[in-house]
C-alpha positions in Angstrom: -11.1 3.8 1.1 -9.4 6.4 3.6 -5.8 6.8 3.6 -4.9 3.4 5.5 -3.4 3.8 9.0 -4.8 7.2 9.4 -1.8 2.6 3.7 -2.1 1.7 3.7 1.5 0.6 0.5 1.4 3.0 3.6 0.4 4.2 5.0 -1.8 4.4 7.3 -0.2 2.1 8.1 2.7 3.3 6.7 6.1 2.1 7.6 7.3 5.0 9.7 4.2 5.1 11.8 5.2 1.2 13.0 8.9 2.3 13.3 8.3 5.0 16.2 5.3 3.0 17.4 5.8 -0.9 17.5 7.2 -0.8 20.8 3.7 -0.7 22.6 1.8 -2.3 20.2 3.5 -6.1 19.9 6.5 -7.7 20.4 9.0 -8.8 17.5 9.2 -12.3 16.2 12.0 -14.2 14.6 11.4 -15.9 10.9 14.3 -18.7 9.8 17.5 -16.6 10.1 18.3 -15.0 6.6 21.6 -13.4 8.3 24.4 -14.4 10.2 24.4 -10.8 12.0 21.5 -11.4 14.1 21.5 -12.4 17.5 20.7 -16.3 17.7 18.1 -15.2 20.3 14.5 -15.5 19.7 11.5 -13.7 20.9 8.0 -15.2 20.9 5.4 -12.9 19.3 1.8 -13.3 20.0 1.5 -12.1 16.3 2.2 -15.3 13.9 4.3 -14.1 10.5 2.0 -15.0 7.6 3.3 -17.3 4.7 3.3 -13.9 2.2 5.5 -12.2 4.5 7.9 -15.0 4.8 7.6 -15.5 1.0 8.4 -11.3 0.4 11.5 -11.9 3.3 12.5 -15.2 1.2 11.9 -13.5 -2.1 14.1 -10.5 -1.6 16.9 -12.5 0.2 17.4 -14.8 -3.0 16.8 -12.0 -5.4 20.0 -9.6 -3.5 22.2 -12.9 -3.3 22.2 -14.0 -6.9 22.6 -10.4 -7.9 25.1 -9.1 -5.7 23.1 -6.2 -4.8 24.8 -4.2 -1.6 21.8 -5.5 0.9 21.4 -7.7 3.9 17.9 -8.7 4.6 17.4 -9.2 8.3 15.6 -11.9 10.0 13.7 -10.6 12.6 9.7 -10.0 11.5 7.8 -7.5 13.9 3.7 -8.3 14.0 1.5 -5.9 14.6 -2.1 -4.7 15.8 -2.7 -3.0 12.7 -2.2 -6.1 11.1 1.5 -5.6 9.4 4.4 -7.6 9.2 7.4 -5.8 8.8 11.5 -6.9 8.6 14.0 -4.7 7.7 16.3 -4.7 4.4 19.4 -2.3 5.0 23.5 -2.2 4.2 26.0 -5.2 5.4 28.0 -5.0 7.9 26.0 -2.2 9.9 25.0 -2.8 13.2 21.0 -4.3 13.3 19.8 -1.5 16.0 21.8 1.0 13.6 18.4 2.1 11.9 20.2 5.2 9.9 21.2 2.8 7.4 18.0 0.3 6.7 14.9 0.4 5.7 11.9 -1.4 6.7 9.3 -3.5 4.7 5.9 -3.9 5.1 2.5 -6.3 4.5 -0.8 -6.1 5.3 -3.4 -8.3 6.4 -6.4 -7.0 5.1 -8.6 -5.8 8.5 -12.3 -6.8 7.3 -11.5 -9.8 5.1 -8.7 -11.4 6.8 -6.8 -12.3 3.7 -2.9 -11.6 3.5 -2.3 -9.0 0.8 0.0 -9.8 -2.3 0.9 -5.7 -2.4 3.9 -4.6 0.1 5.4 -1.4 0.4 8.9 0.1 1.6 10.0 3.3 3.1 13.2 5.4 2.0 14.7 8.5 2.9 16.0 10.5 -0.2 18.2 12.7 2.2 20.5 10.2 3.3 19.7 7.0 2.0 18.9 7.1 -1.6 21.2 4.8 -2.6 19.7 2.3 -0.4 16.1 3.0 -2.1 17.7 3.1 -5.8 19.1 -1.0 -4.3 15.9 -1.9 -3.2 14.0 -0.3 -6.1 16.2 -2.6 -8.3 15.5 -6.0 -5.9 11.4 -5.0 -6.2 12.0 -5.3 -9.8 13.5 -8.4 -9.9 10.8 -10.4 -7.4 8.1 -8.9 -9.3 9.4 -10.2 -13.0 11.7 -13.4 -12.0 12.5 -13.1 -16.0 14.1 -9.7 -15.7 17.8 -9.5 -15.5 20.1 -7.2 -13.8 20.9 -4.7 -16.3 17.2 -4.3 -16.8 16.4 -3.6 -13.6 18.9 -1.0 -12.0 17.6 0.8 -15.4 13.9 0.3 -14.5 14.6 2.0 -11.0 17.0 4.4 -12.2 14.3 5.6 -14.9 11.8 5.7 -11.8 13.6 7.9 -10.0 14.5 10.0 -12.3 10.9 10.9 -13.2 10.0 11.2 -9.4 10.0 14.8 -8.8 9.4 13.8 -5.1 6.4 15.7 -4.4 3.7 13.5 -6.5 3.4 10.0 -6.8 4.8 8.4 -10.1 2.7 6.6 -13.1 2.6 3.1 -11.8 5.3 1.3 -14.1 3.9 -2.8 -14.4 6.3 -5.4 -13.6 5.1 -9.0 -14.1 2.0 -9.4 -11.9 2.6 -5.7 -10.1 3.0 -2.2 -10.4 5.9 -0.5 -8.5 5.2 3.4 -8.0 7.0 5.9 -5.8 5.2 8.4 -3.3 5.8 11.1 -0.9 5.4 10.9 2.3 7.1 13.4 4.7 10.2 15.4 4.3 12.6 13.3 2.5 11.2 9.7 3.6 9.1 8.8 0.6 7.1 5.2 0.3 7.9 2.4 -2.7 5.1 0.8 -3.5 4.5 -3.1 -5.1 1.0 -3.4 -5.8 -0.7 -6.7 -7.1 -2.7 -6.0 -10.2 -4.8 -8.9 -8.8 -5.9 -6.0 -6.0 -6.8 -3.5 -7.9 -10.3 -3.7 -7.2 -10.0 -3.2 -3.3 -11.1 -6.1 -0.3 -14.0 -6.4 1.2 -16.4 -8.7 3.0 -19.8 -8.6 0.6 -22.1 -10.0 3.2 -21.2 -6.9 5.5 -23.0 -4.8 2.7 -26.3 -3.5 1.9 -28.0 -1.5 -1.1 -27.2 2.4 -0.2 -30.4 4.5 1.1 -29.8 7.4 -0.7 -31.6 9.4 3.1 -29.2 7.2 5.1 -26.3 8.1 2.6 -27.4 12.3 3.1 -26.4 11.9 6.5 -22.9 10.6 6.9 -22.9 11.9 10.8 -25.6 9.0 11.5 -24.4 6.4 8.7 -21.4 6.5 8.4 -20.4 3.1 10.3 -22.7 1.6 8.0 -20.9 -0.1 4.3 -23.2 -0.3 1.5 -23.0 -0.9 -2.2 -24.5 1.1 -4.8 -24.3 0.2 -9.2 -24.5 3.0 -11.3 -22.6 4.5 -14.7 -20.1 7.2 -14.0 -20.6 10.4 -15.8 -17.6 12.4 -14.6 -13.8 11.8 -13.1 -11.9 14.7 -11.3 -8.3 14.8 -9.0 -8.2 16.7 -6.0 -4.4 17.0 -5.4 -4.2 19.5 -2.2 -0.8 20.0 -0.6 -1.0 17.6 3.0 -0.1 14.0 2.5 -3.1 13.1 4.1 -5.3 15.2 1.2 -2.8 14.1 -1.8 -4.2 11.9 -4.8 -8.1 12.2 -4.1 -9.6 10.7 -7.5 -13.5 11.6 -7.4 -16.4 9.7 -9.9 -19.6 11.3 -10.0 -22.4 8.0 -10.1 -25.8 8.0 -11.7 -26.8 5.5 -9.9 -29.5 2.7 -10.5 -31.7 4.5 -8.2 -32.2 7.1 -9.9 -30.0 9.5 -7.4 -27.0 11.3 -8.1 -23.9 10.3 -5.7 -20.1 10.9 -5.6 -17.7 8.1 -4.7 -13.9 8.2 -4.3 -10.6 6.4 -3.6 -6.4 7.6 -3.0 -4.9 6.4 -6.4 -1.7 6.0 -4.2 -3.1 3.5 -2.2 -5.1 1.8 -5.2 -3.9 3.0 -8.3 -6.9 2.3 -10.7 -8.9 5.3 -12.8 -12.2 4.3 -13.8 -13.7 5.1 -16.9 -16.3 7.6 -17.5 -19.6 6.0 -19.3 -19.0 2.9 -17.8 -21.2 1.2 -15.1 -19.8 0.2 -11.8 -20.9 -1.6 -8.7 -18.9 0.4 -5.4 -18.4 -1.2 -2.0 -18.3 1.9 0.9 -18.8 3.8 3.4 -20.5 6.9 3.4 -17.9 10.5 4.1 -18.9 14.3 4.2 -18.9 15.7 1.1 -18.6 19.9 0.3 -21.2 19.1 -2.9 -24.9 18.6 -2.6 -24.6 14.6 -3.4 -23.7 11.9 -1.2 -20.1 10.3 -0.7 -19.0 7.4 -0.5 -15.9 5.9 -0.4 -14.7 2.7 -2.7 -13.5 -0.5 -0.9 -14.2 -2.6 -3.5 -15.4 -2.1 -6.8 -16.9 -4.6 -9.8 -17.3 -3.4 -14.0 -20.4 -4.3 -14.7 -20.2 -4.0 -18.4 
């Protein structure tokens, strides 16, 4: 899986590419009003808000009311062709076009499968707006563990932070059904992540797939449009953790594979934040990349244990 957008969340997707480009991409939407600061106007979009993102708008709304946290969520939801929906979370009593002092929230529709994804994703900046990421850090806790209380919380996120050294992505810390996980991004905007353990193991549409030609997969300049599986046992893990964004939290497996070849497969941990073991057999989804080795790659969309 490439770095989505390019996050995915993220990003790929991420939250600050959809801020400087929405514009030209889709009109915004309106969900039911969650604010009284919004104009009563509404917009048609072409692009249809999913349930999940109504849920996530919904979810964080109730979870900042009955806790008193210093947020507003607003009601507008912007669609877009990169299939996100986003709405922004910021301070009350700020103007809505003041954009200095909100954040905005983000959730994918999975591109070759369709399905809306549990995982969502939010962008900060730790220059001027920390104190609005430590808020919403504390809100992600609560909608991911309904059973967690406020005191609980605020120290979940304040331990988070404080083990974020801001230029590497934190150990995922689990929360109910999801890990929540802090990443750079650029400068001082950095990306929260909420990932469903339920989509750990990638999307993908099986019946686009066929068994990997290990000729086919020594040319990625000719096959590299193509997706394939391949099953095989892993016999080494290695990080490549280069300095760009775009390069950060490479996570490589070397596969024997069933076939008798040797191949190399890989994933961004930020964007799916599973290690596989080594000694255990795996069946990988992908699509093939260039590789500096001798053996094939291939990256993971979707991956199966198979013992």
């Amino acid at each position: 899986m490439e770095k989505r957008g390019t996050y995915r969340w993220l990003s790929l997707m991420l939250a600050l590419v959809f801020v400087l480009g929405l514009a030209g991409c889709a009109p915004e939407g309106s969900s039911s009003s969650e604010s009284e600061s919004e104009s009563s106007e509404e917009e048609v979009s072409i692009y249809t808000p999913t349930d999940e993102i109504l849920e996530l708008q919904r979810g964080l709304h109730q979870v900042i009311s009955q806790n008193g946290l210093d947020l507003i969520v607003y009601s507008k939801i912007s669609g877009s062709c990169l299939s996100e929906f986003t709405f922004w979370v910021g301070e009350p009593d700020k103007s809505t076009t003041d954009s200095g002092e909100k954040t905005i929230v983000g959730r994918m529709v999975n591109q070759e499968t369709g399905i809306s994804e549990k995982s969502w994703e939010y962008q900060f900046d730790f220059g001027d707006r920390a104190w609005l990421g430590r808020n919403l850090l504390t809100a992600a806790f609560l909608w991911a563990d309904p059973s967690m209380d406020l005191a609980t919380a605020e120290e979940q996120s304040k331990n988070l932070l404080y083990n974020y050294d801001r230029e590497n992505m934190t150990e995922p810390v689990e929360c109910g059904d999801y890990l929540i996980y802090l990443v750079p991004y650029q400068g001082d905007i950095h990306i929260a992540h909420v990932y469903a353990k339920s989509e750990l193991q990638g999307f993908a549409d099986l019946g686009l797939y066929r068994p990997i030609d290990y000729e086919e997969a020594c040319q990625p300049d000719f096959y590299g449009h193509e997706r394939y599986w391949l099953s095989g046992r892993v016999t080494k893990v290695w990080e490549k953790n280069e300095s760009s964004y775009y390069e950060k939290n490479k996570v490589y497996y070397m596969v024997e594979a069933d076939d008798g070849h040797i191949y190399e497969v890989r994933h961004y941990r930020d964007l799916q934040p599973f290690l596989l073991e080594e000694g255990k057999r795996y069946l990988f989804y992908g699509q093939l990349l260039r590789n500096e080795s001798e053996n094939p790659l291939m990256s993971i969309t979707y991956w199966e244990p198979l013992e």
